[in-house]
Backbone of each chain as ProteinMPNN parsed JSONL, in Angstrom:
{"seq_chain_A": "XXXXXXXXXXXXXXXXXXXXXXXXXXXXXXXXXXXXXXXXXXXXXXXXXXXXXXXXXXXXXXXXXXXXXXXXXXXXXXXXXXXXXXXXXXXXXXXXXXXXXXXXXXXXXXX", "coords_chain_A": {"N_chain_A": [[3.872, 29.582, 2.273], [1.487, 28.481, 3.547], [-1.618, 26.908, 3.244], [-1.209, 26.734, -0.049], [-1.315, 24.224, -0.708], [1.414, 23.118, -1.356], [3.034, 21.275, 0.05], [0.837, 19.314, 1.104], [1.215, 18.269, -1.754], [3.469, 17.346, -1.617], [4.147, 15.984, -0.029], [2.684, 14.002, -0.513], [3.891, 13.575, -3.181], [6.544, 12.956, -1.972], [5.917, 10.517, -0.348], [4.982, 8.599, -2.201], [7.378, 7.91, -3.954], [9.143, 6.321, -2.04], [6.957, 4.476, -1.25], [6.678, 3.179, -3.728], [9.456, 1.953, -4.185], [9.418, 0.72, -2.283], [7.506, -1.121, -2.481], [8.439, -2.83, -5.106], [10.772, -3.71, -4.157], [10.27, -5.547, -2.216], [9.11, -8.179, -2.838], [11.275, -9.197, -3.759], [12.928, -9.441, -1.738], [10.908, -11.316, 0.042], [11.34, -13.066, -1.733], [14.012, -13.898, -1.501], [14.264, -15.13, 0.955], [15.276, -18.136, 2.648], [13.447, -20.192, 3.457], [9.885, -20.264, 2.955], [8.853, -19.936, 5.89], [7.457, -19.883, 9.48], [9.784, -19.335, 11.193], [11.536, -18.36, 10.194], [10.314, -15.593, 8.931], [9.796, -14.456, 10.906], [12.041, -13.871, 11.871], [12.991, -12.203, 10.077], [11.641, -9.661, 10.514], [12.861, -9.697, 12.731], [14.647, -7.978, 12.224], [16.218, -4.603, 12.509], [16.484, -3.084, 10.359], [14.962, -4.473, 8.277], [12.467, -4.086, 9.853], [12.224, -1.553, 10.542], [12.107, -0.523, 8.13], [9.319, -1.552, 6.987], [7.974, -0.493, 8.803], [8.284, 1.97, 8.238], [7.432, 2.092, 5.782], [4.629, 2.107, 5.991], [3.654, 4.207, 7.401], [4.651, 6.319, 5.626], [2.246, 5.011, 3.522], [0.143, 5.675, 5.515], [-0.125, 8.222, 5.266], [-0.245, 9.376, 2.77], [-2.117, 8.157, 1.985], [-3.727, 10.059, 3.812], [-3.325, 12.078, 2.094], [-4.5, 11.599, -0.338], [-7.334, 10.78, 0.65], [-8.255, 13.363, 1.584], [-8.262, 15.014, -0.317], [-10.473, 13.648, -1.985], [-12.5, 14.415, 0.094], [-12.274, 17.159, -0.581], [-13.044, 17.808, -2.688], [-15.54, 16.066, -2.649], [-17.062, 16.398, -1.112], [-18.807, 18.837, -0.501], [-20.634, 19.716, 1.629], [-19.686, 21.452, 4.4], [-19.388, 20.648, 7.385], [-20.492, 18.121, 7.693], [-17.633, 17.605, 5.612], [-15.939, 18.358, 7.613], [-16.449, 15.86, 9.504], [-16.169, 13.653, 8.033], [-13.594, 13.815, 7.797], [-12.34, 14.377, 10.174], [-12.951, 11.19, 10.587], [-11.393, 10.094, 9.452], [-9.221, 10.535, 9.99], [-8.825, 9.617, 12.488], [-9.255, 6.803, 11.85], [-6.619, 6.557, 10.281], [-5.115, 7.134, 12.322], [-5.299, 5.574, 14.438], [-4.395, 2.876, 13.232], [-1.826, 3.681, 12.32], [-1.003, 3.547, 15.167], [-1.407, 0.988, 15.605], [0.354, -0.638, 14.006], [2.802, -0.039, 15.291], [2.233, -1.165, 17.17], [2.457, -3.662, 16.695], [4.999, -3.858, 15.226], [7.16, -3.596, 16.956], [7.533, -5.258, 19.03], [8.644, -7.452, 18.166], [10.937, -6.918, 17.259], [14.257, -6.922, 16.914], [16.306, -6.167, 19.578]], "CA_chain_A": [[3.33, 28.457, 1.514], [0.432, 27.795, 3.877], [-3.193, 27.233, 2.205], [-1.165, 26.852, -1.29], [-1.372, 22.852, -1.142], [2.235, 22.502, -1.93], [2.695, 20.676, 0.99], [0.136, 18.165, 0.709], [1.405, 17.914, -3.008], [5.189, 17.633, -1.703], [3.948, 14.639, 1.052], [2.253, 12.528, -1.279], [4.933, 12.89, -3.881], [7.937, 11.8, -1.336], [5.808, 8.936, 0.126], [4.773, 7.352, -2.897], [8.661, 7.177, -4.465], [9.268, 5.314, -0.943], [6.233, 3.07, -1.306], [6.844, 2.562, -4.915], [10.729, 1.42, -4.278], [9.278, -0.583, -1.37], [6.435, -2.201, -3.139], [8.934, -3.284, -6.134], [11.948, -4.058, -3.839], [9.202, -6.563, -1.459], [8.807, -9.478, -3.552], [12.406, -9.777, -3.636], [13.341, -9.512, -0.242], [10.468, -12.088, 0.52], [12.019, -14.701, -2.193], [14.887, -14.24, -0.953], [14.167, -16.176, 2.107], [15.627, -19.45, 2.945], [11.812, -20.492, 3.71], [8.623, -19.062, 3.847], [7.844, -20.33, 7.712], [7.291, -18.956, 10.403], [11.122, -19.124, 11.932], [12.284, -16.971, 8.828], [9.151, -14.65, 8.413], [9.869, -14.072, 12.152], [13.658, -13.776, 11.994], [13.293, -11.02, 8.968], [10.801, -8.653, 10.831], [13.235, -9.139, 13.64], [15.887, -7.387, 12.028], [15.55, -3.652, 12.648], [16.456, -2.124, 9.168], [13.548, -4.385, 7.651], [11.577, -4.013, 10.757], [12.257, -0.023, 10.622], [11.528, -0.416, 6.711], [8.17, -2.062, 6.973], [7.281, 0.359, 9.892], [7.975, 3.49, 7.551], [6.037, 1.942, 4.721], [3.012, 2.465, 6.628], [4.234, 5.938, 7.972], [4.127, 6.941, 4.006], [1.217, 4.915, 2.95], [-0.675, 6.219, 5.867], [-0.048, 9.941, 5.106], [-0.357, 8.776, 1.174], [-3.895, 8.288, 2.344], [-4.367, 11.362, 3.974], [-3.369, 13.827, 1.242], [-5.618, 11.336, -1.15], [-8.498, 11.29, 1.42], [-8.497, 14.639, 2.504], [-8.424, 15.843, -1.758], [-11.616, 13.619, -2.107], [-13.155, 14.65, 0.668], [-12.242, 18.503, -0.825], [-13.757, 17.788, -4.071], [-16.875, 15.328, -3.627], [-18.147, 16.749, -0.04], [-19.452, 20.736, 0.085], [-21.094, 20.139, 3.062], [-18.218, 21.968, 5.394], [-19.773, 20.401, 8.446], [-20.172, 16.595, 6.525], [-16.694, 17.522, 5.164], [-15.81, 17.688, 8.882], [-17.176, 14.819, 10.65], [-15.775, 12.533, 7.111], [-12.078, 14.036, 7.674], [-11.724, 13.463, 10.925], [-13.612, 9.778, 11.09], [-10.221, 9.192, 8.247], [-7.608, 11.019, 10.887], [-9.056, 8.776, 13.704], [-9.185, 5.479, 11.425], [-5.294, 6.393, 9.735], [-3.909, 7.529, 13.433], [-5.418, 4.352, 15.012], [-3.84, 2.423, 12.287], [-0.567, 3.615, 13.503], [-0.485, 2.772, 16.669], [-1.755, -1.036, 15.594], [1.32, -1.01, 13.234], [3.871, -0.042, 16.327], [2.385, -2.194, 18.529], [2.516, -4.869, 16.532], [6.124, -4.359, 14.397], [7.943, -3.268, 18.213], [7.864, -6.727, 20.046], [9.264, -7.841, 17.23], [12.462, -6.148, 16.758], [15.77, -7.315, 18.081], [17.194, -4.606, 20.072]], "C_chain_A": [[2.028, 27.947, 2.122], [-0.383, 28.378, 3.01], [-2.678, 27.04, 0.675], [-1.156, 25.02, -1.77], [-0.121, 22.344, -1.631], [2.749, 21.232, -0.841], [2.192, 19.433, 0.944], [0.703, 17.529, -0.216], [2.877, 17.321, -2.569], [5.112, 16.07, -0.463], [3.764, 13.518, -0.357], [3.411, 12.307, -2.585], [5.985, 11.985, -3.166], [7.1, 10.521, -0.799], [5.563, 8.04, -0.945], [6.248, 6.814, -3.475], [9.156, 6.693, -3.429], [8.445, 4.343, -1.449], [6.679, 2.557, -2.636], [8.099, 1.399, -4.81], [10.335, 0.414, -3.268], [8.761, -1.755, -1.556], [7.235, -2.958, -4.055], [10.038, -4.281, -5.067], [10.843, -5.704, -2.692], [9.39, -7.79, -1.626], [10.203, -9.952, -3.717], [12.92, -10.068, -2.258], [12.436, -11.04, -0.128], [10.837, -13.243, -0.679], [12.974, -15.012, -1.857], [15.246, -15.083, 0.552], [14.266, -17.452, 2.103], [14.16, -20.516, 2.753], [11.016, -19.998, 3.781], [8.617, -19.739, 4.83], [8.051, -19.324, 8.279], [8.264, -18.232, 11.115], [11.546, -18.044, 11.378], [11.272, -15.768, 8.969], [9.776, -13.983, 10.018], [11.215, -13.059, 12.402], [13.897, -12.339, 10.761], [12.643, -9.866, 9.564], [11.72, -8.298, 11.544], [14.788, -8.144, 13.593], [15.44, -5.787, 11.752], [16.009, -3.202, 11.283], [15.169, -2.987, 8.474], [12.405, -4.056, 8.618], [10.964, -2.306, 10.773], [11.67, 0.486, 9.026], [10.257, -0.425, 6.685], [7.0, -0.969, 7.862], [6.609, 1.88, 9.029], [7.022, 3.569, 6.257], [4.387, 2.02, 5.088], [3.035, 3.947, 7.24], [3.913, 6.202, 6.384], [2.956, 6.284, 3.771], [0.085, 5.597, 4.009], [-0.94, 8.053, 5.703], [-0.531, 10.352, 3.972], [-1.732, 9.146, 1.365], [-4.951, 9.308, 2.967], [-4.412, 12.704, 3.46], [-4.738, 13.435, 0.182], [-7.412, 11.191, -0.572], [-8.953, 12.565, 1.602], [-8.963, 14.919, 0.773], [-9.892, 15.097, -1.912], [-12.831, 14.184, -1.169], [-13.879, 16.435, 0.306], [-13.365, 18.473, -1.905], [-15.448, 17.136, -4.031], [-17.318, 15.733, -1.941], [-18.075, 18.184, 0.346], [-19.733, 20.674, 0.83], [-20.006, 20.838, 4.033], [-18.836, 20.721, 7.067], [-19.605, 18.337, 8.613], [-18.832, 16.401, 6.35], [-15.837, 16.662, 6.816], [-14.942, 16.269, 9.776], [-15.923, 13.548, 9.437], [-14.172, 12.718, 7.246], [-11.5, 13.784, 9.488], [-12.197, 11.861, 11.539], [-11.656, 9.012, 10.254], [-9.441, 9.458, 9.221], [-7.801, 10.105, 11.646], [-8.433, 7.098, 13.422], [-7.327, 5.69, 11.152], [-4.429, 6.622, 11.68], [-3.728, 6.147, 13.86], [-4.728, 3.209, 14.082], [-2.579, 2.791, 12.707], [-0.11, 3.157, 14.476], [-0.41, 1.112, 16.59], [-0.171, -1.105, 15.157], [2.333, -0.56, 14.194], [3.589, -1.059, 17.039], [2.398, -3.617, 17.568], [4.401, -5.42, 15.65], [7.121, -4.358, 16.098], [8.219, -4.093, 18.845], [8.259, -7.201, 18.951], [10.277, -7.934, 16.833], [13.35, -6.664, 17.528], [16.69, -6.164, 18.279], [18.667, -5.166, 20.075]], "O_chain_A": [[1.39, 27.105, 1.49], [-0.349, 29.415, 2.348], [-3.615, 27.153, -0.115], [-1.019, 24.632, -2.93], [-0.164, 21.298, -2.279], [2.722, 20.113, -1.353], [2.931, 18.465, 0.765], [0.903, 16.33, -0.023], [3.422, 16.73, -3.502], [6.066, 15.323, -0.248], [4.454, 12.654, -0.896], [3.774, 11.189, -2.952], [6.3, 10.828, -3.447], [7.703, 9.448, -0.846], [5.829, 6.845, -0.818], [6.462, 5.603, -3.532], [10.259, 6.359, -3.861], [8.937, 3.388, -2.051], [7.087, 1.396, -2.636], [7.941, 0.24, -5.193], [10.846, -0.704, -3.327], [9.08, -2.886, -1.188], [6.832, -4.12, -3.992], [10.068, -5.501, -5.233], [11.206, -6.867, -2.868], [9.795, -8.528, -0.727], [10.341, -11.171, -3.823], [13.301, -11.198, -1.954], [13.161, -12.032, -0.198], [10.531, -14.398, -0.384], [13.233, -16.212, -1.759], [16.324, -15.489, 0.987], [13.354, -18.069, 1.552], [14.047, -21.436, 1.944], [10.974, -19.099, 4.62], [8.035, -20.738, 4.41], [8.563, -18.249, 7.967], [8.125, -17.102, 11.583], [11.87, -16.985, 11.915], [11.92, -14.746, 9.196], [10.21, -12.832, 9.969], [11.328, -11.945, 12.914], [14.918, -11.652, 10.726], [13.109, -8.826, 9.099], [11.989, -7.097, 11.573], [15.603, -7.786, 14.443], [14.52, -5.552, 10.969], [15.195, -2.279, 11.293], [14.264, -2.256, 8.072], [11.339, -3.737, 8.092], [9.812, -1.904, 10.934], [11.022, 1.502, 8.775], [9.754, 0.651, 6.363], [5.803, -0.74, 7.695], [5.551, 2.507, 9.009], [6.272, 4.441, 5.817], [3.341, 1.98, 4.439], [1.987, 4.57, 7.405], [2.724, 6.267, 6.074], [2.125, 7.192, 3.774], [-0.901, 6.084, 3.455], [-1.871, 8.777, 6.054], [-1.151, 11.41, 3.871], [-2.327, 10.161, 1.005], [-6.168, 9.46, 2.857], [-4.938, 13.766, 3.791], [-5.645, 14.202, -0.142], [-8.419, 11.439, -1.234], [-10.155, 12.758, 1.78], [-10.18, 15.036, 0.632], [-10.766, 15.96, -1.991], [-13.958, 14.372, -1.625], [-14.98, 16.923, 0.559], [-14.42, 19.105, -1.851], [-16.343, 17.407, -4.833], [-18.243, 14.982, -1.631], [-17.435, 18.64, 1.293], [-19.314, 21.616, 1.502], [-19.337, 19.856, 4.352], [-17.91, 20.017, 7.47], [-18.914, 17.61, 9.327], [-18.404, 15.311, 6.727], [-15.442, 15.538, 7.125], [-13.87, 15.906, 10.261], [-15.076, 12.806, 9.936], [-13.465, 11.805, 6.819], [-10.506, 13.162, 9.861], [-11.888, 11.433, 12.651], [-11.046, 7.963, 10.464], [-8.74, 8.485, 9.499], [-6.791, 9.403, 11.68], [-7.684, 6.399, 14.104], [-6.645, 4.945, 11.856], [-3.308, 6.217, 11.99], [-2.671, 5.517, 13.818], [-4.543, 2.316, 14.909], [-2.16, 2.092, 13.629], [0.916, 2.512, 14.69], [0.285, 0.295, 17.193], [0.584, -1.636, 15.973], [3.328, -0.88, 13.544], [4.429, -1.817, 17.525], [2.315, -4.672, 18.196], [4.893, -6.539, 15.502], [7.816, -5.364, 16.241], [9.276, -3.944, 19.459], [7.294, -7.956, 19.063], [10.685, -8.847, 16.116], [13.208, -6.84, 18.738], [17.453, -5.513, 17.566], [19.608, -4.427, 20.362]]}, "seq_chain_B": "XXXXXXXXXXXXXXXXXXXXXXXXXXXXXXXXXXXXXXXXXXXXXXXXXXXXXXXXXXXXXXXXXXXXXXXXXXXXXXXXXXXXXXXXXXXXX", "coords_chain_B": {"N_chain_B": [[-8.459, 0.71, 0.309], [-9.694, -0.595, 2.702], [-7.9, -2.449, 2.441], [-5.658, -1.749, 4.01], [-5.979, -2.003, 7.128], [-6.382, -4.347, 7.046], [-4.063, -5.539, 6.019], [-2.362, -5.293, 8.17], [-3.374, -6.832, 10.056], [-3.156, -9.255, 9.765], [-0.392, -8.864, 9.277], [-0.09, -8.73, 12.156], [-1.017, -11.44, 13.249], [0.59, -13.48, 11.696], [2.92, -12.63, 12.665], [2.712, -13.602, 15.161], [2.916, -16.352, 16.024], [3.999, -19.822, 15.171], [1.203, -21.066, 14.825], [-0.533, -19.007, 13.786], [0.612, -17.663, 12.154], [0.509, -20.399, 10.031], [-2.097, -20.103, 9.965], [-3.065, -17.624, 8.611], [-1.509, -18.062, 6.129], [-3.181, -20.336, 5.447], [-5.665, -18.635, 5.247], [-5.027, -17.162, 2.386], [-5.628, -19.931, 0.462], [-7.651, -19.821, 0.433], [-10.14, -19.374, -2.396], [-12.161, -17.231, -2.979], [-10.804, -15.275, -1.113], [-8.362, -14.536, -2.522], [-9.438, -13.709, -4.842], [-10.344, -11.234, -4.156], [-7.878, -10.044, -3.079], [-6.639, -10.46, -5.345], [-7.611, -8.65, -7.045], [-7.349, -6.265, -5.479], [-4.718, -6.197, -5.475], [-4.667, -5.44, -8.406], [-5.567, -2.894, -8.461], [-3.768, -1.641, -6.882], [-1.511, -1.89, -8.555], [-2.041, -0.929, -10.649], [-2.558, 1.94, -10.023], [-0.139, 2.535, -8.838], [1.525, 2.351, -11.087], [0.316, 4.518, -12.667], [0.387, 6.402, -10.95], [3.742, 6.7, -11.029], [3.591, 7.529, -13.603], [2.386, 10.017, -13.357], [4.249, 11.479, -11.315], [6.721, 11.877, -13.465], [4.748, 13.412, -15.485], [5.149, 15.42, -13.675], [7.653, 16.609, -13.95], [7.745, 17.716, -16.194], [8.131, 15.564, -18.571], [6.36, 13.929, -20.994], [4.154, 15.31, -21.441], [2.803, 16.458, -23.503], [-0.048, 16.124, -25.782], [0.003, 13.711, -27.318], [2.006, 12.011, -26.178], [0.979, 11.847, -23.842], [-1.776, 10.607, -24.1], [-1.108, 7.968, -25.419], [1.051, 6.96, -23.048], [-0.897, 6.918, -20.838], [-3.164, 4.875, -22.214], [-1.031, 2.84, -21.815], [-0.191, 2.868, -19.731], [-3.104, 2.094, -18.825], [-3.584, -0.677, -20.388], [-1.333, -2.18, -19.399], [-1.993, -2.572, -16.55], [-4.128, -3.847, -17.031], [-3.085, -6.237, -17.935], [-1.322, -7.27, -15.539], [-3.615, -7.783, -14.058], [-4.688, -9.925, -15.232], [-2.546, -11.848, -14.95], [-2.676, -12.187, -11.883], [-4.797, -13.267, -12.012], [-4.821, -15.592, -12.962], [-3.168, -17.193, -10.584], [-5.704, -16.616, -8.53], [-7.379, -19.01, -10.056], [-5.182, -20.714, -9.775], [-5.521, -22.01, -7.529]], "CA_chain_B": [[-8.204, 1.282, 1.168], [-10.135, -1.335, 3.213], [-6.53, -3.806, 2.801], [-4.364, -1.36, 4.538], [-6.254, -2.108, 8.102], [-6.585, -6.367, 6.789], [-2.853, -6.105, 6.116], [-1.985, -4.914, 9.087], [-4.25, -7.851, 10.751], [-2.924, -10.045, 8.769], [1.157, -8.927, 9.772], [-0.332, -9.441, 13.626], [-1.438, -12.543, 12.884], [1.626, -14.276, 10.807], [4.007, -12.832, 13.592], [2.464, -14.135, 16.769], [3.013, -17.79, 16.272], [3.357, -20.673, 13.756], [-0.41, -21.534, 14.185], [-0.835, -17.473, 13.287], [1.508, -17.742, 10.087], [-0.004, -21.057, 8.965], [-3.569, -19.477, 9.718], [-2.963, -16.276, 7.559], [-1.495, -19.095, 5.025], [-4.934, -20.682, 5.507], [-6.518, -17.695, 4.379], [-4.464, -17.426, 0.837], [-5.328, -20.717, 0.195], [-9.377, -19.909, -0.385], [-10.362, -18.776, -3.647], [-12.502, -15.981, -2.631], [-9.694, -14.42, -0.688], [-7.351, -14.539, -3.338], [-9.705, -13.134, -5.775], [-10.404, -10.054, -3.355], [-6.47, -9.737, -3.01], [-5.915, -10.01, -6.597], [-8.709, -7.397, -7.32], [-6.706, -4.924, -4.573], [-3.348, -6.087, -5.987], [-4.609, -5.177, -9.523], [-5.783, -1.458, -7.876], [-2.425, -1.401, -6.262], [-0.476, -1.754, -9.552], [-2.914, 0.717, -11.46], [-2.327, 2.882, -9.125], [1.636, 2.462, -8.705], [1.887, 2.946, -12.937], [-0.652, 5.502, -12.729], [1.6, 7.239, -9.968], [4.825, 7.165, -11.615], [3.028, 8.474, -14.701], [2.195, 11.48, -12.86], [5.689, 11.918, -11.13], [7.154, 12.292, -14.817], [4.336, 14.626, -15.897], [5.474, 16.488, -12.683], [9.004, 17.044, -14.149], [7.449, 17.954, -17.63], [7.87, 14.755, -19.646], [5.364, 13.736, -21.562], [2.951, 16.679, -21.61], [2.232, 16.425, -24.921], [-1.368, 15.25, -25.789], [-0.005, 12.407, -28.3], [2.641, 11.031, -25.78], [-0.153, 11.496, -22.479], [-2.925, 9.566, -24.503], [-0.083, 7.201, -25.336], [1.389, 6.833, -21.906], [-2.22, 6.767, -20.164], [-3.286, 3.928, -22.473], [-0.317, 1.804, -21.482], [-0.922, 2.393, -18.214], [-4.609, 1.114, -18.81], [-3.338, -2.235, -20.767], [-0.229, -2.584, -18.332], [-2.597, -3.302, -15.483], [-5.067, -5.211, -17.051], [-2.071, -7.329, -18.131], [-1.302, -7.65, -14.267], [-5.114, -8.791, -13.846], [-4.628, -11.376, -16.063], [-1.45, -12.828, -14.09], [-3.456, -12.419, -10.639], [-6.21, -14.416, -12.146], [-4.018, -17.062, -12.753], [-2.823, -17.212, -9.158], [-6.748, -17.42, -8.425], [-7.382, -19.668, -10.915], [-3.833, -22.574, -9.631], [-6.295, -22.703, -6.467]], "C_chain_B": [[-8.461, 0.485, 2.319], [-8.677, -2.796, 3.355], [-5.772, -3.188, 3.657], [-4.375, -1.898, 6.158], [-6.059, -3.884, 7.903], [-4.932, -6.402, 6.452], [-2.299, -5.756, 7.246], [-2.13, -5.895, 10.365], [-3.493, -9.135, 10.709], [-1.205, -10.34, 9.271], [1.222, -9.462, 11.094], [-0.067, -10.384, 13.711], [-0.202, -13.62, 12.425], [2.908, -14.311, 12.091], [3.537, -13.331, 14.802], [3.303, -15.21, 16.71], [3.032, -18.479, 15.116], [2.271, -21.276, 14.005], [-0.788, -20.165, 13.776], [-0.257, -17.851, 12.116], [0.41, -19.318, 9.462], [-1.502, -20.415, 8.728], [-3.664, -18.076, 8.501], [-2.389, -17.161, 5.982], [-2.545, -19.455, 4.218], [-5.617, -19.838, 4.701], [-6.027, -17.31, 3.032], [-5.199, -18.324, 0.026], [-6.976, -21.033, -0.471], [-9.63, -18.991, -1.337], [-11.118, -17.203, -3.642], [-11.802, -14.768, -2.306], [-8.978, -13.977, -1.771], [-7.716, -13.736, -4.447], [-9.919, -12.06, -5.479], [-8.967, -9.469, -3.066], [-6.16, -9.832, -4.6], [-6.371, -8.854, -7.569], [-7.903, -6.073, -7.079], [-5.45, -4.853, -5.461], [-3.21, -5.222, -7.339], [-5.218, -3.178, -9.016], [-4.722, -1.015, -7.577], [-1.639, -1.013, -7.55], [-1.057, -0.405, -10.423], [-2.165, 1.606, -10.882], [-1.087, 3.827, -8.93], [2.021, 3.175, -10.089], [1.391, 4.158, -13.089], [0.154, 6.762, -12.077], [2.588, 7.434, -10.576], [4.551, 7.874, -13.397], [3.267, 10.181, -14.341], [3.074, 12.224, -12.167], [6.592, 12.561, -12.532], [6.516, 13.435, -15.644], [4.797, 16.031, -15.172], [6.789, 17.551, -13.293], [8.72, 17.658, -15.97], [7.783, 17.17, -18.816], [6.903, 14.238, -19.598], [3.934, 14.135, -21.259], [2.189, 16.337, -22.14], [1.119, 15.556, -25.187], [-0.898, 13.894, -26.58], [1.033, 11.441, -27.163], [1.783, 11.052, -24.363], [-0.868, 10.709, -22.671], [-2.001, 8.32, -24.536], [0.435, 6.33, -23.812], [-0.219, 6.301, -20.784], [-2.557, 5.224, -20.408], [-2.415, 3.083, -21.996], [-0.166, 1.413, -20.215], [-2.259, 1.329, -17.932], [-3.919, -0.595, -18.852], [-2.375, -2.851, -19.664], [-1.265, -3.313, -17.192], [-3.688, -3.841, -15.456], [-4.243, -6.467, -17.375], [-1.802, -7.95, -16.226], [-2.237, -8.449, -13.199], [-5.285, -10.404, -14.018], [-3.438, -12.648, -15.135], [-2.216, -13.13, -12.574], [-4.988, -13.437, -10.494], [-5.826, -15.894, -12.149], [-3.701, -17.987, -11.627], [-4.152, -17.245, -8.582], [-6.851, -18.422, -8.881], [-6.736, -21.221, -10.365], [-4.801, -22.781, -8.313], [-7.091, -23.812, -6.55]], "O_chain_B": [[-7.601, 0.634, 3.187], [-8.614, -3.743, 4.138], [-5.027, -3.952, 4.27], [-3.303, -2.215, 6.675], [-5.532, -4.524, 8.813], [-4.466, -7.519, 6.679], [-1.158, -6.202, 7.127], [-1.41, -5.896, 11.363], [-3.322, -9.892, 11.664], [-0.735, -11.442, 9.554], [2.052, -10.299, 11.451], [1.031, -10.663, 14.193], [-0.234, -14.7, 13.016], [3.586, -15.272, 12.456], [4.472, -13.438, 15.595], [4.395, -15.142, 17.273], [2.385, -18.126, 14.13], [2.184, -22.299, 13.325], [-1.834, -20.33, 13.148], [-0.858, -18.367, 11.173], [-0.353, -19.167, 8.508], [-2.007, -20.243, 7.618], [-4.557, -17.929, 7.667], [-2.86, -16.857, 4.885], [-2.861, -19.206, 3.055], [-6.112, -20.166, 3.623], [-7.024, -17.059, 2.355], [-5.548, -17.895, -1.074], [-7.411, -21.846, -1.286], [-9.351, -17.809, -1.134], [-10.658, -16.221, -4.225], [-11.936, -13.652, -2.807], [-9.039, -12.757, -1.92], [-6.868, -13.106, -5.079], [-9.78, -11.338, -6.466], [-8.962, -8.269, -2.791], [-5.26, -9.085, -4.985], [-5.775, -8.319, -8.504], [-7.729, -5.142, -7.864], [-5.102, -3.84, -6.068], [-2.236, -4.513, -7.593], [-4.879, -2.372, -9.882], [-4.505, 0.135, -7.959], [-1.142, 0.11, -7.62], [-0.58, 0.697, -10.69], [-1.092, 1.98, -11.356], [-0.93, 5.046, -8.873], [2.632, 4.237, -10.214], [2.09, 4.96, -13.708], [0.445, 7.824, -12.628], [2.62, 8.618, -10.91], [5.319, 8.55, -14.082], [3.948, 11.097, -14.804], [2.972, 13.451, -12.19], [7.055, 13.701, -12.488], [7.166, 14.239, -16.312], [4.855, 17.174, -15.626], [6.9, 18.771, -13.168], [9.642, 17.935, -16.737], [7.8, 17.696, -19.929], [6.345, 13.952, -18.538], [2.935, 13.487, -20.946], [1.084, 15.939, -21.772], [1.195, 14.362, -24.901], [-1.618, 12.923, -26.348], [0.906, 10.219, -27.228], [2.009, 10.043, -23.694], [-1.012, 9.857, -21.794], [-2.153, 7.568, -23.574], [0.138, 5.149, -23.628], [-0.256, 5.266, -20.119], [-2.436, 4.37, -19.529], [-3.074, 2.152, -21.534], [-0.052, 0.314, -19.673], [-2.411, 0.323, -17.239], [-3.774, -1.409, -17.94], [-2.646, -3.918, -19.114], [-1.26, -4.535, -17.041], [-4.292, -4.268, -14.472], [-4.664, -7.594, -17.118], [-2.182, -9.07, -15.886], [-2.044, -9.184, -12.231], [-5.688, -11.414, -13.44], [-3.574, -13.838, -14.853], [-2.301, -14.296, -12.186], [-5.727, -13.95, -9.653], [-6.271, -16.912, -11.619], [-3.879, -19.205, -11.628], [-4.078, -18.159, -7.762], [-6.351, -19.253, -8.122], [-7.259, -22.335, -10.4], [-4.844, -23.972, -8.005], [-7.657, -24.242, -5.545]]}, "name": "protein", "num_of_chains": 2, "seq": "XXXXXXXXXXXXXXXXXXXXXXXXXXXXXXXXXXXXXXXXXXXXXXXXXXXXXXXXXXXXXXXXXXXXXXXXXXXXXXXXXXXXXXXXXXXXXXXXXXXXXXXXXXXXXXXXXXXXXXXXXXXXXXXXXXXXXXXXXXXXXXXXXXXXXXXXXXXXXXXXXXXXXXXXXXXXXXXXXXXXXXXXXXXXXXXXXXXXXXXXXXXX"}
């Protein structure tokens, strides 16, 4: 299957029916809160199945972003060299983006 | 693409502290913001409809040029309808 793009095609399908169910299911979870403050907002991150939820929604949307990055980059930059430099400035920006989103959901969590 | 790094800022921010959460509050609460988040939000939903469109074409419903044009369009109106509610939510500012 390498080089046939199913792959790519087979990422971005499974992450978006995650993000989709996450994005819909969201707005409930967050009405469902006693309060918006800070105690609650705090007290919901610190629970590891939403904490582990929230984590993986950025695990799919960041990958989301690298099958849909990488396909524009295929299509609207010929330069190979350009192509490059523009694919990995996105790997650098989506990795680093990771790490923010551990270090910031991880002190968080109630072990 | 530019929200995914500002929500991320944004989650920092809310969990530090309650002067972080009311400050990220803070920022809701100006019209500008809100209209730049309801802009993304309305990209987001496109996007989302637009997506599960194309999951369903995946599985071979609605191929067919009369139910794709069909389907497409309602996508279109669907998330200018969603515009319209996010303007509102600018707008109660």
């Amino acid at each position: 299957m390498h080089g046939s793009g199913l792959n790519a095609w087979l990422v971005q399908r499974v992450t978006a029916v995650y993000l989709a169910l996450f994005l819909i299911a969201l707005p409930f979870v967050v009405a469902s809160m006693p309060a918006l403050d800070f105690e609650h907002w705090r007290a919901l991150l610190a629970r590891p199945v939403f904490n582990v939820s929230v984590g993986l929604f950025y695990v799919a949307l960041l990958s989301h972003a690298w099958v849909g990055g990488r396909d524009v980059a295929i299509d609207y930059v010929p330069n190979l060299p350009l192509r490059l430099v523009v694919l990995s400035a996105l790997a650098f920006a989506l990795i680093g983006s990771f790490v923010w989103v551990v270090a910031t959901l991880v002190p968080v969590m109630a072990l | 693409m530019a929200f995914t790094p500002l929500s991320i800022y944004a989650l920092a921010v809310s969990l530090r502290d309650a002067e972080g959460f009311a400050q990220v509050q803070g920022w809701l609460q100006a019209w500008p913001v809100r209209a730049a988040v309801a802009i993304a939000l309305w990209s987001l939903v496109h996007h989302l409809l637009a997506g599960i469109r194309y999951l369903f074409l995946d599985v071979g419903r609605g191929s067919d040029l009369v139910s794709a044009t069909i389907s497409a369009r309602a996508v279109t109106y669907a998330g200018a309808v969603t515009l319209a509610g996010f303007a509102l939510w600018v707008l109660a500012r």
